[in-house]
FIMIDREN-905020 format. One record per residue: x, y, z of N, C-alpha, C, O in turn. Coordinates in steps of 0.02 Angstrom, whole numbers, plus 50000, padded with zeros to 5 digits. Example, Ala and Ser with C-alpha at 12.3 -4.5 7.8 and 13.67 -1.06 7.14 Angstrom:
   n.c1   n.c2   n.c3  ca.c1  ca.c2  ca.c3   c.c1   c.c2   c.c3   o.c1   o.c2   o.c3
  50660  49716  50390  50615  49775  50390  50660  49835  50390  50712  49834  50423
  50642  49888  50354  50684  49947  50357  50645  50002  50394  50670  50057  50402
***
This chain:
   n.c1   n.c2   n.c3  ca.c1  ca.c2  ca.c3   c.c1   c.c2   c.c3   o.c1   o.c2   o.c3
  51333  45726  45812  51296  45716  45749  51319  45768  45697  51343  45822  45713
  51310  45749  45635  51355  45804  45592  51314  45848  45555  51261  45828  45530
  51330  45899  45549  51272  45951  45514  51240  45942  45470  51273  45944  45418
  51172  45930  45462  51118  45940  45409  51115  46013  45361  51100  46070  45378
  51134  45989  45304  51136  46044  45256  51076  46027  45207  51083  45986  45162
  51002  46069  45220  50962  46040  45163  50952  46060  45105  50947  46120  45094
  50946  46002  45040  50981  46036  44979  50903  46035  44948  50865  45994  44975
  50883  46066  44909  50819  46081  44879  50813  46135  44822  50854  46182  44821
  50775  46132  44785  50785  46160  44716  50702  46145  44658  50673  46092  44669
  50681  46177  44620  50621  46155  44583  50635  46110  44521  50694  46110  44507
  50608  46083  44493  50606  46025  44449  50662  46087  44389  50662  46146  44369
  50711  46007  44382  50750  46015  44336  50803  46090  44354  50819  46126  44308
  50827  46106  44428  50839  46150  44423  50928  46118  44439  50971  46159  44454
  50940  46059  44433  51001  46026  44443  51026  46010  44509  51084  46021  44525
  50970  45976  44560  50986  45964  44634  51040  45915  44635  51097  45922  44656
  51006  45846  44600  51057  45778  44577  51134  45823  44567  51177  45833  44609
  51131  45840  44511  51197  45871  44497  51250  45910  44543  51311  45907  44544
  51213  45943  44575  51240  45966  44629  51262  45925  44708  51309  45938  44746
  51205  45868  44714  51238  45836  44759  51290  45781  44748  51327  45764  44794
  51295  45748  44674  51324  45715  44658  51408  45747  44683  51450  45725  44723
  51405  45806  44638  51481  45847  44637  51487  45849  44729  51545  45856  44748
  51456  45846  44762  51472  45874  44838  51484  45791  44848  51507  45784  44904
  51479  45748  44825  51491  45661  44849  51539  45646  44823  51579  45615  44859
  51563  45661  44737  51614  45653  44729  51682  45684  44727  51737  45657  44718
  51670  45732  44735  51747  45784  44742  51745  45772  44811  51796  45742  44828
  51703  45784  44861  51715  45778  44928  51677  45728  44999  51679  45731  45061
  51649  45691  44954  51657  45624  44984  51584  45645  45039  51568  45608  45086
  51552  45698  45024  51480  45727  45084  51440  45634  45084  51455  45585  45050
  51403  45641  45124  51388  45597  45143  51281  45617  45109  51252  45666  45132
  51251  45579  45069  51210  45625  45060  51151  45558  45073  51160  45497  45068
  51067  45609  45099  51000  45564  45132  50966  45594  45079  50960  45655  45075
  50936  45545  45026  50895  45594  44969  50823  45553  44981  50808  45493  44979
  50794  45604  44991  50719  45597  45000  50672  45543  44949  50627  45502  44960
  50705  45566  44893  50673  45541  44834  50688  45462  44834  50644  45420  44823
  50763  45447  44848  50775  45374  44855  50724  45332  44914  50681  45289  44905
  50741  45356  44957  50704  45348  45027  50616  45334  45016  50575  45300  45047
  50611  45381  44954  50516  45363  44939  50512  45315  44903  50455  45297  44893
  50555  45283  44876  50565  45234  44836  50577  45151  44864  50561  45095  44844
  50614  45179  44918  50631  45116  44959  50561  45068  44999  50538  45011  44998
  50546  45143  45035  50485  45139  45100  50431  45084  45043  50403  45039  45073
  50417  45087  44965  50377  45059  44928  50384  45005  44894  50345  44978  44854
  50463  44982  44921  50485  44906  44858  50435  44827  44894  50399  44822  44944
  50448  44796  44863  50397  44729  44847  50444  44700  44941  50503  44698  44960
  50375  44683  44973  50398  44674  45045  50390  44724  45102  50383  44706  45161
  50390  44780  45083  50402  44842  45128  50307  44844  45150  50257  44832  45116
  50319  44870  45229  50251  44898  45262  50227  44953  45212  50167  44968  45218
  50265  44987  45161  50222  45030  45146  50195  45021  45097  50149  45060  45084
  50217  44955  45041  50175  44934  44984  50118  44880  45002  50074  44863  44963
  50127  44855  45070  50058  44806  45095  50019  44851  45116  49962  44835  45098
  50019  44933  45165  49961  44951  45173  49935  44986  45120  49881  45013  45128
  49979  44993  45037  49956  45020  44981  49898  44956  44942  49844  44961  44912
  49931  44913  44957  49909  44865  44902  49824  44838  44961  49772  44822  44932
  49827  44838  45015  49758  44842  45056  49723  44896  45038  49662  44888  45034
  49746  44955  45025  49691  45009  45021  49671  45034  44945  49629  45077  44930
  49707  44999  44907  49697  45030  44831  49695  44949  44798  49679  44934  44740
  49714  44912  44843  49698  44839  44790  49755  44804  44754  49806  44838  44742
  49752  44745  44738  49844  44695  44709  49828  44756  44635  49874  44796  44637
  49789  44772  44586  49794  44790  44523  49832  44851  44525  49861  44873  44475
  49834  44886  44598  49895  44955  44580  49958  44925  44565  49996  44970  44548
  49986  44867  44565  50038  44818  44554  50044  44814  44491  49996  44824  44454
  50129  44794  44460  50137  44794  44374  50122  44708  44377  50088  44680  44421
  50156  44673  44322  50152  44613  44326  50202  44589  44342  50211  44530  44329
  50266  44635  44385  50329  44630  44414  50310  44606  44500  50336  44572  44543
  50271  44632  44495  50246  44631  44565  50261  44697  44591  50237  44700  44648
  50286  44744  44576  50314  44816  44616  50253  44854  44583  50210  44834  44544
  50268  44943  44623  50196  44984  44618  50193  45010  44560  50246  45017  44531
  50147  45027  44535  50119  45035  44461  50131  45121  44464  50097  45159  44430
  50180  45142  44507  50188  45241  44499  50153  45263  44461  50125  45313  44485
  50132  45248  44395  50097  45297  44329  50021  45288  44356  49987  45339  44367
  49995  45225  44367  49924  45213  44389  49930  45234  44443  49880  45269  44436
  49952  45250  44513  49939  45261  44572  49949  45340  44556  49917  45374  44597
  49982  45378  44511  50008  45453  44513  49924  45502  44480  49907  45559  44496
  49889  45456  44434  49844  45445  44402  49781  45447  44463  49735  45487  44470
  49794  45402  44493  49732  45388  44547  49720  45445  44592  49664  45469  44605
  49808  45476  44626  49789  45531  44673  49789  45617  44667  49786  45666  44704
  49798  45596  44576  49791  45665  44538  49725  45677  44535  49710  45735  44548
  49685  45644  44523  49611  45659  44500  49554  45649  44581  49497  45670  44586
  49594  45611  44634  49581  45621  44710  49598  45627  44760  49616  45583  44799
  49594  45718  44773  49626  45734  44826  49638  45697  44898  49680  45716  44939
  49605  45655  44906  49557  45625  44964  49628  45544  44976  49659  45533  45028
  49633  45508  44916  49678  45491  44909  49747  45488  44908  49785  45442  44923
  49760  45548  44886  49830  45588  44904  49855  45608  44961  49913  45615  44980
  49794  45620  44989  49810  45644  45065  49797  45572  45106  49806  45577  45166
  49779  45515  45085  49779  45453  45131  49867  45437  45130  49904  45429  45179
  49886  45435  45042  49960  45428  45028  50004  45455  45077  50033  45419  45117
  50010  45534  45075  50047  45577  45090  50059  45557  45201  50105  45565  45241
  49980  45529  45206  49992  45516  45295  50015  45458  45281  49992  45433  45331
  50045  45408  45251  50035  45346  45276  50124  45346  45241  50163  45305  45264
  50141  45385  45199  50213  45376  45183  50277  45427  45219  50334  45415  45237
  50240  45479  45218  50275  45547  45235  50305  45523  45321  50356  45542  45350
  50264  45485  45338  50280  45484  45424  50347  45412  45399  50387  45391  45441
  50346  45392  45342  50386  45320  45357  50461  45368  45314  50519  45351  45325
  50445  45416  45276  50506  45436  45238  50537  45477  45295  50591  45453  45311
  50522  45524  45325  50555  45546  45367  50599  45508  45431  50656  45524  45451
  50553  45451  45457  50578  45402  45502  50641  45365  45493  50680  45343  45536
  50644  45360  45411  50715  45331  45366  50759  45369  45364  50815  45345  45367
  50752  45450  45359  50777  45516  45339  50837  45524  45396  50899  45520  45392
  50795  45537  45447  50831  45542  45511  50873  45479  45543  50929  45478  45569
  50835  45435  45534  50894  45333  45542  50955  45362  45504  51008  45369  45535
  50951  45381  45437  51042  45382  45387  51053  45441  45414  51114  45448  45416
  51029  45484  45435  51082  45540  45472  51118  45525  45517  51173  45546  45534
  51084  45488  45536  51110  45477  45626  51189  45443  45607  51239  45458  45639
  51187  45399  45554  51238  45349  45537  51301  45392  45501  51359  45374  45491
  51269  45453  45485  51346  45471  45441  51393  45496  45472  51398  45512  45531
  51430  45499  45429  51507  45492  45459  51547  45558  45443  51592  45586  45474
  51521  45572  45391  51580  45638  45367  51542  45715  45421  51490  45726  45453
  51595  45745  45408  51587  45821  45455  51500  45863  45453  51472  45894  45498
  51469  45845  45365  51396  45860  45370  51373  45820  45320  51412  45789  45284
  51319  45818  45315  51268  45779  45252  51239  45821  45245  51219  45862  45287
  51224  45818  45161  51169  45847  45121  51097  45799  45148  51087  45739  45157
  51055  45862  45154  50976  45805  45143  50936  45851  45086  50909  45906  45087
  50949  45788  45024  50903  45788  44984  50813  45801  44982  50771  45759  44965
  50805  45844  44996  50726  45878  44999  50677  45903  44906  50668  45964  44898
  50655  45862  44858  50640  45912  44825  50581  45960  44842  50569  46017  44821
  50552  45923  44882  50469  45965  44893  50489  45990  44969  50441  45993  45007
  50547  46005  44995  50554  46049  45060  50523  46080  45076  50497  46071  45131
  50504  46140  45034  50463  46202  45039  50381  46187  45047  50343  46211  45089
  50364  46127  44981  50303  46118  44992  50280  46081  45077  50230  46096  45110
  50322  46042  45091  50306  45987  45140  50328  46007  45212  50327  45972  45263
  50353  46086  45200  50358  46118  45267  50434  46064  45309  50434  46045  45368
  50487  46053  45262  50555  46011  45308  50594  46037  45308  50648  46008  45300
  50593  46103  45317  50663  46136  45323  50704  46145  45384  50761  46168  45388
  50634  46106  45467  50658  46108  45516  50705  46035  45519  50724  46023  45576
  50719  46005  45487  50768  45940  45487  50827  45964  45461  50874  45926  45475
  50842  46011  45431  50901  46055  45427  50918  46076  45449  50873  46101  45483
  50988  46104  45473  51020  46139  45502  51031  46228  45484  51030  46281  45514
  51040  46197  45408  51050  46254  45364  51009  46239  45293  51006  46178  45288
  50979  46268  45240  50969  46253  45191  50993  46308  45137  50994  46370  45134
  51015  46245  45087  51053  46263  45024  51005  46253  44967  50987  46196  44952
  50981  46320  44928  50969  46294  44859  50968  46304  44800  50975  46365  44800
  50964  46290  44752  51000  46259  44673  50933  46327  44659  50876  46331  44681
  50963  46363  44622  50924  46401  44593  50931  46417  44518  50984  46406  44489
  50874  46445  44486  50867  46414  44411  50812  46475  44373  50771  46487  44417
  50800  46505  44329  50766  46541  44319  50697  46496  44292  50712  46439  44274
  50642  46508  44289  50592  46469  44263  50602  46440  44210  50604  46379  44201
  50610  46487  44168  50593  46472  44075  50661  46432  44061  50666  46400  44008
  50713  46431  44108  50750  46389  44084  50746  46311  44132  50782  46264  44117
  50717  46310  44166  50682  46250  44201  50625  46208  44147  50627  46149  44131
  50565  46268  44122  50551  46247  44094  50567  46190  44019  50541  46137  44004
  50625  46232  43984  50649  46220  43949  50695  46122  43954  50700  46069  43924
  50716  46157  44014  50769  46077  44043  50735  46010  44049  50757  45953  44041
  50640  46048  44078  50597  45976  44069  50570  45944  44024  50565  45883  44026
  50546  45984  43974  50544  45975  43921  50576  45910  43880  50552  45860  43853
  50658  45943  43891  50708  45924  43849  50731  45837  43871  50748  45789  43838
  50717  45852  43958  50738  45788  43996  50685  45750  44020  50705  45700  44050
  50600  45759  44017  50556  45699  44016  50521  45699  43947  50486  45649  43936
  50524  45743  43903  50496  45735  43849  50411  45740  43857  50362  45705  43845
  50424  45801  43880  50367  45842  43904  50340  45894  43848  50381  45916  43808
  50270  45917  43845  50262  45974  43821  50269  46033  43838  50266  46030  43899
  50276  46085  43824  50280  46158  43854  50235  46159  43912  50253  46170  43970
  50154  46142  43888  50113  46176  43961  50098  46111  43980  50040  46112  44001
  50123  46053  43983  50154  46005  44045  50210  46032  44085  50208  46025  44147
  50266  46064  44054  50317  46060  44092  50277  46140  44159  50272  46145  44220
  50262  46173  44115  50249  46226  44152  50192  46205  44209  50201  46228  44265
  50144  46172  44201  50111  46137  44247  50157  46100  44304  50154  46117  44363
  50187  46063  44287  50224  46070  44343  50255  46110  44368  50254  46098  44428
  50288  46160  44356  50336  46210  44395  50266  46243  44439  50275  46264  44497
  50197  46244  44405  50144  46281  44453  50144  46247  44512  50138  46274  44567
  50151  46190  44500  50125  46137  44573  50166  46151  44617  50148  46145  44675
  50234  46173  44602  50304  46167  44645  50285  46230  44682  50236  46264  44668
  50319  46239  44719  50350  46303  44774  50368  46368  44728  50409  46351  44686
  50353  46432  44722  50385  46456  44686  50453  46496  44678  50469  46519  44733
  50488  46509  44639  50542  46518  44666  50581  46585  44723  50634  46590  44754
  50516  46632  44714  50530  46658  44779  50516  46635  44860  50542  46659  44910
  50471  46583  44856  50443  46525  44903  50513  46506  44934  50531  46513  44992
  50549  46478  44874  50615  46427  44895  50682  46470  44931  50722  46451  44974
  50675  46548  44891  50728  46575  44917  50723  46622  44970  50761  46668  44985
  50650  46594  45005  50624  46644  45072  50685  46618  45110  50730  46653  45134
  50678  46532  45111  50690  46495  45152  50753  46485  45160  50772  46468  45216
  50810  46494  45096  50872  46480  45093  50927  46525  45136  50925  46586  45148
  50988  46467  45158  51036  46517  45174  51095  46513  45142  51144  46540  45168
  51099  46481  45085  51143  46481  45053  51105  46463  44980  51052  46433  44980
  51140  46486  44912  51102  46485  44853  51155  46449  44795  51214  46469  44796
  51142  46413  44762  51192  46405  44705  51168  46418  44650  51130  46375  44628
  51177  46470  44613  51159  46484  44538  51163  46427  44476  51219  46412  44454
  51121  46406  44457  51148  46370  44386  51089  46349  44347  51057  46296  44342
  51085  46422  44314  51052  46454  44252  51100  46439  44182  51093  46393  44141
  51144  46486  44181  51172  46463  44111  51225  46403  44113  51256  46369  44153
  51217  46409  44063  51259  46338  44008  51337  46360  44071  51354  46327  44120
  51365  46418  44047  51443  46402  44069  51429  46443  44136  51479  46476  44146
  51394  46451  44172  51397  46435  44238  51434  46385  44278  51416  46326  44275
  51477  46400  44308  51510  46331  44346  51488  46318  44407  51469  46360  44448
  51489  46255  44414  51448  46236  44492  51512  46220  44528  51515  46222  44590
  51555  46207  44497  51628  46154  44551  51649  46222  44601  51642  46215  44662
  51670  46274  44578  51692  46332  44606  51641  46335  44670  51660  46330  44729
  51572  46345  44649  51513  46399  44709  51516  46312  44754  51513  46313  44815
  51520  46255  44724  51515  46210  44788  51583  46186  44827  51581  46149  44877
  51643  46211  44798  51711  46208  44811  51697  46257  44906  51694  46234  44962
  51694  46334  44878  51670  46368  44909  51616  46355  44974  51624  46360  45035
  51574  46342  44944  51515  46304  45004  51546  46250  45057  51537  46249  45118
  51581  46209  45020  51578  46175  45040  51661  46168  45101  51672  46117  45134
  51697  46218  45102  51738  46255  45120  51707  46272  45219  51729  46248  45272
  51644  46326  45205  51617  46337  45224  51562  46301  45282  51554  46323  45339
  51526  46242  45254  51498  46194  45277  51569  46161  45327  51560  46143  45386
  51623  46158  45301  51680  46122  45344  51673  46154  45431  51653  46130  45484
  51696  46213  45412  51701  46278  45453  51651  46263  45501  51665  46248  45559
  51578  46267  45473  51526  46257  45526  51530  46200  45578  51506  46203  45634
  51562  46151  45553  51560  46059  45545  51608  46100  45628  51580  46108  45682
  51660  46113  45616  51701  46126  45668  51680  46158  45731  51681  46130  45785
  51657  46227  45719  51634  46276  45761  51579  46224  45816  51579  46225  45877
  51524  46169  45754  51463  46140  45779  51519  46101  45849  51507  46118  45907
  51561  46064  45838  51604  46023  45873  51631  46053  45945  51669  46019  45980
***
């Protein structure tokens, strides 16, 4: 089986970006969480029939798929709800998580984690890698990229892990704070590295 490298990082701190460059310069093989929560919920799936039984057809658009803004709405304002969500999906995202590992092919895969830290998955890693970012310029990036307000964006970064949280956990870090920071070099490098392990693991 090929090494789990878990990639994780706080909102807007450039995880996408970073795994993208590790898929396309070198072909990593990558399991992103976020897709995977997306899947477990499309029109058909066990996990939008036991949604649409416990919250009703109206959490539905007029597409027929889940209404995210109304359901994000519903388990913001009840904890009680969130935590029905969180048991009834979390056990089906991971179950998917571990199925595409099993299948890949290259020397390691990235696993896409953004809430790693919060959701306690860093034991599905082998190693974890992460994208690090100073706040105020996180803040700034969400802002800019959901068209957020200042103490929205900062509201979220509260909810997240904080960033000494993330870098208890890390064993490898990629900087990318400023503008001419380069990422190709520190994941050239990493990813050099990750080879190495890929072998030794063998």
């Amino acid at each position: 089986m090929a090494i789990v490298i878990g990639l994780t990082g706080g909102i807007a701190s450039g995880k996408t970006t970073v795994a993208n460059l590790f898929h396309q310069q070198f072909g990593v093989e990558i399991v992103d969480a976020d897709v995977i929560a997306r899947e477990v919920v499309e029109p058909g799936s066990e996990g939008l029939a036991a949604i649409i039984k416990h919250f009703g057809a109206s959490i539905l658009t007029a597409q027929g798929t889940l209404d995210r803004t109304q359901l994000r709405e519903l388990i913001f304002t009840q904890p009680n709800e969130k935590h029905w969500l969180n048991q009834l999906l979390h056990p089906m995202i991971r179950r998917q998580m571990l199925q595409q590992l099993k299948q890949v092919q290259t020397p390691y895969a990235l696993l896409v984690i953004p809430l790693m830290v919060e959701n306690n998955l860093q034991a599905l890693a082998d190693k974890v890698l992460v994208v690090d970012v100073e706040p105020e310029i996180q803040i700034e990036r969400t802002m800019a990229r959901d068209k957020v307000s200042r103490e929205q964006a900062k509201s979220i970064l509260a909810s997240q892990a904080s960033r000494e949280q993330r870098l208890a956990i890390a064993d490898y870090v990629i900087k990318n704070s400023t503008a001419n920071q380069k990422l190709l070099p520190q994941i050239t490098e990493l990813h050099q590295k990750f080879l190495e392990m890929s072998r030794e693991n063998l």
